[in-house]
C-alpha positions, 0 to 999 in steps of 0.5 A: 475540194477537188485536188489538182495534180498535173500527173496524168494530165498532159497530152502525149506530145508536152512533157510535164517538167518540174517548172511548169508543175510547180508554175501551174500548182502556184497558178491555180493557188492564185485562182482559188485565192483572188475568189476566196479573198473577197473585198470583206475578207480584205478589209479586215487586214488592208484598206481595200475598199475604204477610203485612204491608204496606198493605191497597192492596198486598193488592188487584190494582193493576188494580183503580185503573184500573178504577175511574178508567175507571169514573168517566169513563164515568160522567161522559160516556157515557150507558149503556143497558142490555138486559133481560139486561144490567140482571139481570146488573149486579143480580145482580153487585152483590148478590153482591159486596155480600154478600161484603162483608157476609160480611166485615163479619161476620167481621171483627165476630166476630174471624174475619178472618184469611185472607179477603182473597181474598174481597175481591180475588178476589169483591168486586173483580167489580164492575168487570165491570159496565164491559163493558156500556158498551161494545156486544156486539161490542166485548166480543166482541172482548175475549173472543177476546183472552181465549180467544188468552190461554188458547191461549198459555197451553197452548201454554206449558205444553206447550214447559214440559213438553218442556223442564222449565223453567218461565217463572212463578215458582213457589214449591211444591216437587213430586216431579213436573214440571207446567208451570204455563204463563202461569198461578200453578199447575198446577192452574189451567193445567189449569182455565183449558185444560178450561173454555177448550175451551168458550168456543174453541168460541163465538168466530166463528171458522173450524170449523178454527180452532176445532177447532185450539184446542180440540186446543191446549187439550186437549194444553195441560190434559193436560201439566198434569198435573191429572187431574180437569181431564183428563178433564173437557177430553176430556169437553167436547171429545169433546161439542163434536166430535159436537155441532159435527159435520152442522151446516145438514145434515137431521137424518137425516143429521146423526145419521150423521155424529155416530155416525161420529164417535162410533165413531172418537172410540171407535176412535181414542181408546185409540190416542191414549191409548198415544201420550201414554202412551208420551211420559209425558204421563199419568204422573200416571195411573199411580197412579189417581185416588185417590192421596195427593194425590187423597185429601188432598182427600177427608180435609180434610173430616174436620176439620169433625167437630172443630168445634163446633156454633156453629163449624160454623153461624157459623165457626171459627178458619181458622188452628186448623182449619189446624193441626188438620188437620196435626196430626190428617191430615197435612195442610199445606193445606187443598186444599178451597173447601168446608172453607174457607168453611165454616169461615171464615163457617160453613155458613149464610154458607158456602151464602148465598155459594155462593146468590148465586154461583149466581145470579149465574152463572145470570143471566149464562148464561139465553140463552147458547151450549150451549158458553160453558154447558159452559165455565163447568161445566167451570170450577167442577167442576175449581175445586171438586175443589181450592182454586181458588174460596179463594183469591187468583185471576184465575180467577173474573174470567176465567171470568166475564169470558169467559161475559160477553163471548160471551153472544149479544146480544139482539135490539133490541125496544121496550122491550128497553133500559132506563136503570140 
């Protein structure tokens, strides 16, 4: 994994004090660990997703570092913001804040069961704002050790598949092997890998180097076994590969050389289709897309037409709906983001949350790489086709974390910085 030192990194007008290395060091620690401690990892020490225990147990105990780091930094680092920077940090508070509003009004109305996730998984992004003590290039740096984080993932994944041995514990029973790699499932082994392709291709790394990792990502999503993210891996990839392709050469020319790669990325692609087919790595395919598993997910939405008008608007009872969907679809999860929110805080909370994550999401990319944009869209197509955004995960802080970490840096102009 990519070591992350502060020397050498800071611009020519901040001086790299022992505080603010120690503090960034401690911080990016923190990073690491709120995505390595995914909620299976926790519940072997901590009632973190079971029933019962302290609320403290139900929040990721990174969380108290950040906080800890966040009171230092505020007592002794004086922090200037970009324009940029000052519209993401407002943008993230305004969403956290209105998830915990979408709490209270839950909670007001006898309609919390089950969404502790938003306040893990949501409220708890307010800590992102801690990347902007720190200058770009160190968040850079952070970034990269993210991206060296998803590599190791896939490349876990991969040996996993090989040898049908998971290293995460896993507590679903399946009819079919699927590594889950350094991730809690399967499924997110496969969206972390497709949206990872994206930010592999923004790190200053080598072309070489770039091109080695998105093969790893893209080998790593496919052993997964999660066929929406499949195929939206080999989208990015094969945009990525013509794009990237002539780069600093004339147009005309570099026109050629993407329709040359395009015709062999044609040519070449059912050959290597045959060979993963062959090794069983597309075994998932052999059904289609619109098997049990697939169709379950397209079912669940016929549990809204049980729901009265004032459920359907303000929310109903999650564990009901739950139950209904077993009893009227067969149904033992409900494997849809959508259905979730919207029965937990009714279709207006449900589209004021989703307002807000947009904005939130657009603020962070105005001005970001074509590739970090393709990232990030990867990443909520493959989320929403199941639970992913419902949750307890370490996904949406990774996600985020990483389109923070390699937005370019504006250029320094009068008037461009401004005091929060």
């Amino acid at each position: 994994m990519t070591a992350i030192s502060t020397a050498g990194l800071l611009p020519h007008r901040t001086r790299a004090t022992p505080l603010l290395s120690a503090l960034f060091l401690a911080f990016a620690g923190l990073v690491l660990a709120r995505v390595t401690l995914n909620p299976l990892l926790l519940d072997l020490a901590m009632n973190y997703t079971e029933e019962g225990g302290s609320i403290l147990e139900k929040i990721h105990p990174t969380f108290w570092g950040f906080l800890a780091i966040g009171a230092v930094v505020l007592v002794t680092q004086r922090i200037d913001l970009t324009a940029w920077e000052v519209r993401v940090v407002r943008a993230l508070l305004a969403f956290c804040a209105t998830c915990v509003g979408l709490l209270v009004f839950a909670a007001a109305t006898g309609r919390s069961a089950s969404v502790g996730y938003v306040l893990d998984t949501y409220v708890t992004l307010a800590t992102l704002v801690l990347m902007f003590a720190f200058p770009g290039p160190w968040r850079r740096a952070v970034g990269q050790a993210l991206v060296c984080y998803l590599l190791a993932s896939a490349a876990v994944g991969i040996i996993e598949y090989g040898l049908r041995f998971r290293l995460m514990p896993f507590v679903e029973s399946e009819p079919v092997f699927r590594p889950t790699g350094l991730s809690s499932h399967p499924l997110e082994l496969g969206m972390w890998c497709a949206a990872g392709i994206g930010f592999a291709a923004a790190t200053p790394w080598t072309y070489r180097q770039r091109f080695a990792a998105a093969a790893l990502l893209l080998v790593g999503c496919v052993a997964s076994g999660a066929r929406t993210a499949t195929l939206l891996a080999g989208l990015s990839a094969v945009i990525l590969l013509v794009a990237g392709i002539g780069a600093g050469l004339p147009a005309k020319r570099r026109q050629e050389r993407r329709v040359l790669v395009l015709l062999g990325v044609l040519l070449l692609g059912p050959v290597l289709l045959g060979a993963l087919l062959a090794a069983g790595a597309l075994g998932r395919f052999s059904e289609g897309m619109a098997d049990g598993n697939a169709m379950a997910r397209v079912d669940v939405y016929g549990v809204l037409s049980y729901l009265t008008w004032n459920e359907l608007l303000l929310g109903g009872d999650i564990l009901a709906v739950r139950k209904l969907a077993w009893e009227k679809f067969r149904l033992p999860y409900i494997e849809s983001s959508v259905v979730v929110l919207i029965v937990q805080f009714g279709l207006i909370g449900a589209v004021i949350f989703a307002l807000m994550l947009g904005r939130l999401v657009r603020a962070i990319l105005a001005g970001a790489r074509g590739s970090a944009i393709l990232g990030t869209v990867i990443f909520f197509t493959a989320a929403l086709s199941n639970n992913g955004l419902s949750s307890k995960t370490t996904s949406v802080f990774l996600l985020l974390a990483l389109a923070i970490a390699f937005h370019p840096e504006a250029p320094e102009r009068p008037g461009a910085r401004a005091r929060p």
